[in-house]
N, C-alpha and C positions, 0 to 999 in steps of 0.2 A: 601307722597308716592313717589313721585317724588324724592325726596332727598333721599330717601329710594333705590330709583331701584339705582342712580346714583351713593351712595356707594356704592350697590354691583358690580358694570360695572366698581369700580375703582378697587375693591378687585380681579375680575375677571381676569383683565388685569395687576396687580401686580404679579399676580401665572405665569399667561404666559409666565410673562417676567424674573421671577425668574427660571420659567424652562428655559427656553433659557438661561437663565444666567449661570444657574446647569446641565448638558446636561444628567446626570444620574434621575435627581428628574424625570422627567418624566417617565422614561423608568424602574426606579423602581417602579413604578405605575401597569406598565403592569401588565398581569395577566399572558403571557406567551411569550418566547424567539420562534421564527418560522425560520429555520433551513431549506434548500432547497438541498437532496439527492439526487443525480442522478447516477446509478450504472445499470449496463445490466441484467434486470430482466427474459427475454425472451434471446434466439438465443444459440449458440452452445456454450458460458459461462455461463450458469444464474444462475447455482447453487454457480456460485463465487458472482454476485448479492444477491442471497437469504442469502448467509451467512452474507454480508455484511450487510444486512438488520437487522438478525439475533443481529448481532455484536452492530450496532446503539441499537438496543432495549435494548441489555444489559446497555450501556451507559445509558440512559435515565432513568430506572429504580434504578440506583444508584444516578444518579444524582435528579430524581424527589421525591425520596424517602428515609429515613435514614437507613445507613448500618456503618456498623463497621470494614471498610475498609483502610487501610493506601490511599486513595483515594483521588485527589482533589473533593469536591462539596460530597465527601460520610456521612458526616456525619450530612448533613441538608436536609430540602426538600425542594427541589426547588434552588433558584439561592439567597444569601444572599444578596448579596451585590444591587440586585434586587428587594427586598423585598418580597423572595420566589418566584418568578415567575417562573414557568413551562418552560419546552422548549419541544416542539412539530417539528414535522420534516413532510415534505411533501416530500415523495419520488417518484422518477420518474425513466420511462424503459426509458435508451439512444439506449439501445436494440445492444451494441457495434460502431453505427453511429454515426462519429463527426455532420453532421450536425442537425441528434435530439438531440444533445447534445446542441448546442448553440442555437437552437430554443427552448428547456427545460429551460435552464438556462435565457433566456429572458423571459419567461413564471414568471417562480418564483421569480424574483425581480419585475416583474412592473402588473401581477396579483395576486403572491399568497404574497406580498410584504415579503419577506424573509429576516431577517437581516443579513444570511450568506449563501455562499454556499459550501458542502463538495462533494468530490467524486475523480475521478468518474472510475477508476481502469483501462480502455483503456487509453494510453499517448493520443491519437488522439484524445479521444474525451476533455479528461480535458486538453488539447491544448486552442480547440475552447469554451470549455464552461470557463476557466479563460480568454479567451480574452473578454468576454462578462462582466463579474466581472468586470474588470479590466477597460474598456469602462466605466461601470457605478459605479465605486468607492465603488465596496462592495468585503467583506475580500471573499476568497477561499482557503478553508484548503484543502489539497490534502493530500491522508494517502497511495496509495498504489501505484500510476504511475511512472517509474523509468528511462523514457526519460533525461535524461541530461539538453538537451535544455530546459526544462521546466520553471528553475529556471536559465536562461542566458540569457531572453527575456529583462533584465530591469523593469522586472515589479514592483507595490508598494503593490499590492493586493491581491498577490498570496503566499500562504506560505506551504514547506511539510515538512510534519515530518519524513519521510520515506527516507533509503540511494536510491541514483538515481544510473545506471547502472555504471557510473563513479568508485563508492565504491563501489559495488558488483564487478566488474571485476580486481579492484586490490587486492582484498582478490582469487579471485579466481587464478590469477596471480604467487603473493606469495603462495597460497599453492602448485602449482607446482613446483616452485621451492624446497620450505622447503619440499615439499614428494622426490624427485630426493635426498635429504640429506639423509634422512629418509628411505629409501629405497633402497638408493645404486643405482639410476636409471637414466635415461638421456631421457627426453623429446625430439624430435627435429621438429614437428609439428604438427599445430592445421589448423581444418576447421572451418569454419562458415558457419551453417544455419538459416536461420533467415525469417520470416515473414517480409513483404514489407511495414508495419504501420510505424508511427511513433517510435513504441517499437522499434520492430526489426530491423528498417534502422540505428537507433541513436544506439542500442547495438551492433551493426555489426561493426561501424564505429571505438564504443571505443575500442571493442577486438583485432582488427585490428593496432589499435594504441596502445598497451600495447606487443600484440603479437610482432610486430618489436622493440620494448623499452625493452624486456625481452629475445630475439635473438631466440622467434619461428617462422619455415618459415611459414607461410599460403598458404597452398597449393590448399586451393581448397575455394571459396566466393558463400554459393549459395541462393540467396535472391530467394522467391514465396511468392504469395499470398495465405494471409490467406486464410483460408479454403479450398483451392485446393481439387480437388479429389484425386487426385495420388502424391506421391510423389515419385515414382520408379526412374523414370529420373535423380532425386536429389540424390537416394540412389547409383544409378548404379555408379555416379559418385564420390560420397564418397569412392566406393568399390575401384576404379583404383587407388583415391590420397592416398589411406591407411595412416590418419592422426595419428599420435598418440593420440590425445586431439581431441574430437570434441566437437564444442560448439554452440548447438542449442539456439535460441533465438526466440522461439514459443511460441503459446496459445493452450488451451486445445485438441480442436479434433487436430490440426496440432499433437499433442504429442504422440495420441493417433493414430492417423494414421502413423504416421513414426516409432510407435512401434513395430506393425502390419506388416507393409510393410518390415521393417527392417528382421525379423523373416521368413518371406516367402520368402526374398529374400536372406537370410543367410549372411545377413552383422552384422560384430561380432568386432563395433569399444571397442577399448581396454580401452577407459575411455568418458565418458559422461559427461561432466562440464555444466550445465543448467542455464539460465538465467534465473531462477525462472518460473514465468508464471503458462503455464501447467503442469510443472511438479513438482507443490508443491498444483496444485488443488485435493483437497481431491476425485473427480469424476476420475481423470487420472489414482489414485496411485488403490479404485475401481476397475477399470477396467481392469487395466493392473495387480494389485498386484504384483507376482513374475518376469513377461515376462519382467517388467521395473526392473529387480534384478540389484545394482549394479550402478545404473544411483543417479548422483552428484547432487545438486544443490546448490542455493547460499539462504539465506534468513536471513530476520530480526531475526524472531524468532523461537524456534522448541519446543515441548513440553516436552522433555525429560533437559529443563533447570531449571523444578520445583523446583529441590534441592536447587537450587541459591536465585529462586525468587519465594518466598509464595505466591504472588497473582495471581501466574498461575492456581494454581489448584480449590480455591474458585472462581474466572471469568470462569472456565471450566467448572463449574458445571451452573453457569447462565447462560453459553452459549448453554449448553446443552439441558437446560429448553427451551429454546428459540428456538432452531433451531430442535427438534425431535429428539434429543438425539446425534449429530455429537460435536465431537470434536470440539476444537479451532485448528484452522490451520493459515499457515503466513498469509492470506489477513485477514481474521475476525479479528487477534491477532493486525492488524497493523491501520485496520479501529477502534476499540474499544478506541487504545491509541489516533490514530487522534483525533476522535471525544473527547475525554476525553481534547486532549487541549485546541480545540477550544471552549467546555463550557467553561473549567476552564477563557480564556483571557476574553471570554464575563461577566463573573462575575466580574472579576477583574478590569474591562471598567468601571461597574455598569454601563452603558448605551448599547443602542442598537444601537446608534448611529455610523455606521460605521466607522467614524476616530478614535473614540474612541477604540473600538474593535479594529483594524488596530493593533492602537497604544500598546494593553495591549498584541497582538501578539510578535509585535518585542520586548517587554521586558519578553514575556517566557521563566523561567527558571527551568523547572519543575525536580526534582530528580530523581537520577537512580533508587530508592526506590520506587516511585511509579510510574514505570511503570514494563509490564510484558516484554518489549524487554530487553537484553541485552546491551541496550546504557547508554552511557555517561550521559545521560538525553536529555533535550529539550532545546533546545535555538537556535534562526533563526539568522542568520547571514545575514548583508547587502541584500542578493540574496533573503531570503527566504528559506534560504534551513536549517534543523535542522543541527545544525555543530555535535552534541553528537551521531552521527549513528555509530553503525557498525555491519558489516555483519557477518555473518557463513555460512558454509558448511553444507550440512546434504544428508547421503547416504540413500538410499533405500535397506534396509535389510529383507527378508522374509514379504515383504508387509507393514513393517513400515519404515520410515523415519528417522535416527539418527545421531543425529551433530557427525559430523568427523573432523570440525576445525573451528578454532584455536586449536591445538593439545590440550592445559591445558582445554575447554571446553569439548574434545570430551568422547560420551558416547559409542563409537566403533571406534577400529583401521580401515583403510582405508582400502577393499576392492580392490586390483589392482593386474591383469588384470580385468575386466570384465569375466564371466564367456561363452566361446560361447554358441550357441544355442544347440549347442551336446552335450557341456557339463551339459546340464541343465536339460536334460531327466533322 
């Protein structure tokens, strides 16, 4: 008996060491991948959380189940290279605060033990919560935060698939220029409004710096904090610098309150260039409909790209399912493809073992084919940053949204003047 237990204690300790040896054999064992979401489920964004939520679900259901999808992971169940293992997601309200964002994000590696973490659509707060990643050596896919600085920290652990404000404001840049061709017109200056977060300080900076590199003067800088009551003081003073270009750099109520206040105060700027945010939240466009007639913005994706790309319209319909019937819009369209790479590297790791995953990151190369954005594809460059991005424009027409440029992309001519508020009665 004795010699009986003692081969089994050698057999035992042969497995262990051959998992150590094979960093995958184990972790293809699992039963399931545990994934740590953190998105503003509560406070004056949440419906951009819920869809994000929304968004992940659909991910999962393609991934945990078989579908007939040009798709990475769509046409097995579970994780192959895992030996089907599930991937499950714990999600968390950062509720827009960086510091429940880094107290979340230490929550979920060292209680709810996470092998990754995605999010979290505040710059500020997926600041604080990949410096917590990154402290403790686990990957963070970021899909929708478009601060610059993000991916210029040095980090090793941090990767987005998303263009940062950098690419969105040289497409918006160039389209000024190419519309003055196009139109027979002459720009000669832009304002900047901007929320005081990490977004808006780092978009302020680069517009600022493209503005002088492009010879618009900047006539008027006016940073406030998020959520403000009033933004009159802001308007009045836009009124006097009468910019030609104004380029807000806000979140949802900021967007919806400067629409508002804009309208009662009868300030009628002649073009609207938007650093995405609120003004591609499906609540702002809602609420506002026609009063925002006219107003620009920049984004990954729009849905009027269907024609190009078939798997906008079958992801629209599961997204649909999922969220009570709302459209795909750019943050769900941009959280779906994130999440969609970051399962794909952890297959492709076949471990959960975070170097591994790290490692099956930096060599993503995912096709333009299967994704729903208009990029190049995926592939992370040195920084971390998806080098295959690019942006678009898309105007706000009768309450819907439609790409305006790249001209050969767009699904309506541009819009310009703006229409004023008397003209609109």
């Amino acid at each position: 008996m004795i010699r009986r237990m003692w081969g089994r204690g050698r057999l035992a300790a042969l497995a262990v060491l051959v998992a150590l040896a094979v960093p995958g054999l184990a972790a293809a064992q699992a039963q399931e991948v545990v994934i740590g979401v953190l998105y503003p489920m509560t406070g004056p964004v949440a419906q951009i959380g819920l869809d994000a939520r929304s968004a992940v679900n659909v991910a999962l259901d393609i991934i945990n189940s078989r579908h007939d999808l040009n798709l990475p992971l769509a046409k097995d169940a579970g994780l192959p290279r895992l030996g089907g293992a599930k991937v499950r997601v714990v999600v968390v309200d950062h509720q827009g605060k960086p510091d429940i964002g880094q107290a979340e994000a230490e929550r979920l590696i060292t209680q709810e033990k996470v092998h990754a973490l995605f999010g979290a659509y505040f710059s500020s707060v997926t600041n604080t919560a990949s410096q917590v990643a990154e402290r403790m050596g686990i990957p963070f896919l970021n899909a929708d935060s478009s601060s610059p600085a993000l991916t210029e920290r040095g980090f090793q652990w941090f990767f987005r698939t998303s263009p940062h404000d950098g690419h969105f404001s040289l497409v918006m840049f160039d389209f000024l220029k190419d519309l003055e061709q196009r139109k027979k017109i002459k720009f000669k200056s832009v304002a900047i409004l901007n929320e005081n977060t990490a977004f808006g300080s780092d978009s302020a900076k680069v517009q600022e710096e493209f503005a002088k590199k492009y010879g618009y003067e900047v006539v008027a800088k006016l940073p406030f904090k998020t959520g403000s009551p009033s933004l009159d003081a802001e308007i009045g003073r836009l009124k006097a610098a009468n910019p030609d270009v104004l380029l807000p750099s806000i979140y949802t109520s900021d967007a919806i309150l400067f629409t508002r206040a804009a309208k009662n105060l009868d300030y009628n700027p002649k073009m609207i260039l938007a650093q995405n945010a609120g003004y591609t939240d499906p609540k702002f466009v809602a609420e506002m409909g026609r009063e925002a007639e006219g107003a620009i913005t920049r984004a990954p994706f729009a849905m009027d790209l269907a024609a190009r790309k078939p798997l906008i319209p079958v992801v629209n319909e599961m997204f649909k399912s999922k969220s009570g019937g709302r459209d795909l819009s750019d943050v769900p369209a941009r959280v779906f493809t994130g999440f969609m790479v970051l399962a794909d590297a952890i297959n492709r790791a076949g471990s959960t073992a975070p170097a591994a995953i790290q490692q099956a990151l930096r060599e993503t190369n995912m096709p333009p084919e299967q994704l729903l954005m208009p990029w190049a594809g995926v592939r992370f460059d040195e920084k971390g940053q998806n080098a295959g991005v690019r942006a678009i424009l898309m105007q706000l027409r009768g309450g819907t949204y439609y790409t305006v440029y790249p001209f050969e992309l767009a699904a309506q001519d541009v819009l310009y003047p703006v229409p004023t508020w008397s003209e609109r009665k």
